[in-house]
C-alpha positions as CSV (number, residue, x, y, z in Angstrom):
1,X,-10.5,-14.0,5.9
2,X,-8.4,-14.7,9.1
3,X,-5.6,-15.0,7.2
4,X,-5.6,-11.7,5.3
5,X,-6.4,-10.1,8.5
6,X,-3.1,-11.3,10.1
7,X,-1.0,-10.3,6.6
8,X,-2.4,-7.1,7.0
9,X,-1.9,-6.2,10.7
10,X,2.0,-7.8,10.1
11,X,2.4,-5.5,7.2
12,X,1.6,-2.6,9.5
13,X,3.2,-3.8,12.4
14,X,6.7,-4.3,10.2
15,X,6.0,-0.8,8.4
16,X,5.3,1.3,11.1
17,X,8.7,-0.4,13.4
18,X,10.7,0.2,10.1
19,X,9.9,4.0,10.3
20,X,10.0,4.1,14.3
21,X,13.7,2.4,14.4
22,X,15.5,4.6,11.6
23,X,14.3,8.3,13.5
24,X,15.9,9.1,16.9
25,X,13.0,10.0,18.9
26,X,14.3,13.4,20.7
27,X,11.6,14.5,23.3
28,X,13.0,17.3,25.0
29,X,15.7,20.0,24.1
30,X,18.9,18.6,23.8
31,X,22.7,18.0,22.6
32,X,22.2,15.0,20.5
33,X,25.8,13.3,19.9
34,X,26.3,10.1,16.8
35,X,29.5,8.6,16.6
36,X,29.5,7.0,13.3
37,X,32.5,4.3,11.8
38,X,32.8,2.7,8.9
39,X,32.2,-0.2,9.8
40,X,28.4,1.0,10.6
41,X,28.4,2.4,7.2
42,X,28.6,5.8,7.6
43,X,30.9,6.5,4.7
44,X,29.7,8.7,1.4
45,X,30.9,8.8,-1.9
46,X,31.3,11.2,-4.8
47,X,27.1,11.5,-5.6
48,X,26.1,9.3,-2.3
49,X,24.4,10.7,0.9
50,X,24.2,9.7,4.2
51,X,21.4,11.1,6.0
52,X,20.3,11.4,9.5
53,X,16.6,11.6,10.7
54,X,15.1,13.2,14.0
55,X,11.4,13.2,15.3
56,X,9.9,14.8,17.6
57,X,6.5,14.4,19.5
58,X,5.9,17.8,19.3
59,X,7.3,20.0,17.0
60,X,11.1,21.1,16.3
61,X,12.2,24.3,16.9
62,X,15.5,25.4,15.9
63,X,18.2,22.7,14.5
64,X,22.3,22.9,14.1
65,X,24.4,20.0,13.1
66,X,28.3,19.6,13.5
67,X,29.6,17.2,11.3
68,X,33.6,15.8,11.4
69,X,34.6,13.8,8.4
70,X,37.9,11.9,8.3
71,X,39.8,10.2,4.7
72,X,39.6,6.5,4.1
73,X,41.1,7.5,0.6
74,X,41.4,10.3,-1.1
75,X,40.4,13.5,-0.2
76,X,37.5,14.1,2.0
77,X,35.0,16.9,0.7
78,X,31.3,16.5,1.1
79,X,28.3,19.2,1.9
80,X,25.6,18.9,4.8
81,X,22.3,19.8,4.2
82,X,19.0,20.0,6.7
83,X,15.8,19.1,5.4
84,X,12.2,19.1,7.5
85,X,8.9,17.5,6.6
86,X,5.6,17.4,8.2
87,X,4.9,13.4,7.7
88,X,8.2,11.6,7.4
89,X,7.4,11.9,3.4
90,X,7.5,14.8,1.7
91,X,11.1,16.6,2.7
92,X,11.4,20.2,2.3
93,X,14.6,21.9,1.9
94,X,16.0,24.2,4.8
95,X,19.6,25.4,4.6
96,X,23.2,23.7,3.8
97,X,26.7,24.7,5.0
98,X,29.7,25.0,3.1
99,X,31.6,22.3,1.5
100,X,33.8,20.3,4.4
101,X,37.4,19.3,2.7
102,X,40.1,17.4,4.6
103,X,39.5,15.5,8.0
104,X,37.7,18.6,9.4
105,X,34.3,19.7,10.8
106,X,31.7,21.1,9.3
107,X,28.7,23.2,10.9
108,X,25.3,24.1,9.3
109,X,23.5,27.4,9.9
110,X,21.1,27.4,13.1
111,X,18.0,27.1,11.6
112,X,14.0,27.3,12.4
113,X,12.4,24.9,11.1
114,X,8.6,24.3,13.3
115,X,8.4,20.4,12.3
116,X,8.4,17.1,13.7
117,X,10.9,15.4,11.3
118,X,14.2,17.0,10.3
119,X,16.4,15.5,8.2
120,X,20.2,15.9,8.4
121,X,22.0,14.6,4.7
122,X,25.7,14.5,4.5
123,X,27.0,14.2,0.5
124,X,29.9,13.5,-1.4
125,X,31.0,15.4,-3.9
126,X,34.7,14.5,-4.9
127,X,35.6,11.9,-7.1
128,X,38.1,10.7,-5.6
129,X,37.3,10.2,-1.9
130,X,35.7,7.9,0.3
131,X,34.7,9.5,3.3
132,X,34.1,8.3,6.7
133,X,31.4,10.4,8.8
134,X,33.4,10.3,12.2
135,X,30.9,12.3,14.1
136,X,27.4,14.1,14.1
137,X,26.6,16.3,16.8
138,X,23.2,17.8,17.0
139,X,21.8,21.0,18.8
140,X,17.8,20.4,18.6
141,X,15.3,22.7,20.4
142,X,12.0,21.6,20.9
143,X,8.7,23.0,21.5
């Protein structure tokens, strides 16, 4: 019985610092700035997406996201997109910007969104590119 016990409260302990590590806890209105590389991975494909997750304590506000891609080869084009959800689970859609082409940036509509999770998703949609997200620069109000 002691055994199960300590399976179970590892499980947890492992789920809940899998979900902690992967949002960037934002407490307090702010500039958020990501500099992102390929060699961190932040590259997208045609029909890949990279996303970007934010929590907050409280509850989100409004949300703008500035996104620079740059060419590894190809052509860069991909399109941003800003999702919310109440519990980390069940994402609704918000708004997306026009398609970003060439090594330029890209900004998303302000948008309300009155959540603690928002969700920013960069995707690639040429063939022929490979894509390297350079930067991600976000404007988050909170409550």
């Amino acid at each position: 019985m002691k055994n199960i016990l300590i399976i179970i409260l590892s499980v947890l302990t492992v789920g809940l610092f899998g979900q902690s590590s992967s949002y960037k806890k934002v407490a307090s209105t702010t500039v958020y700035s990501y500099n992102g590389s390929h060699a961190l991975g932040d590259t997208v494909n045609k029909n890949t997406t990279k996303t970007y997750n934010y929590y907050s304590p409280t509850l989100f506000n409004t949300a703008q996201f500035q996104v620079l891609l740059d060419t590894i080869t190809g052509k860069p084009k991909a399109r941003l997109y800003i999702y919310q959800s109440i519990d980390a689970q069940n994402w609704k859609y918000v708004d997306s910007a026009t398609t970003i082409t060439g090594g330029l940036t890209g900004i998303t509509a302000k948008v309300t969104v009155f959540n603690p999770y928002i969700q920013l998703r960069v995707k690639g949609v040429d063939s022929t590119q490979h894509t390297v997200i350079k930067q991600v620069i976000g404007a988050l109000k909170v409550e």
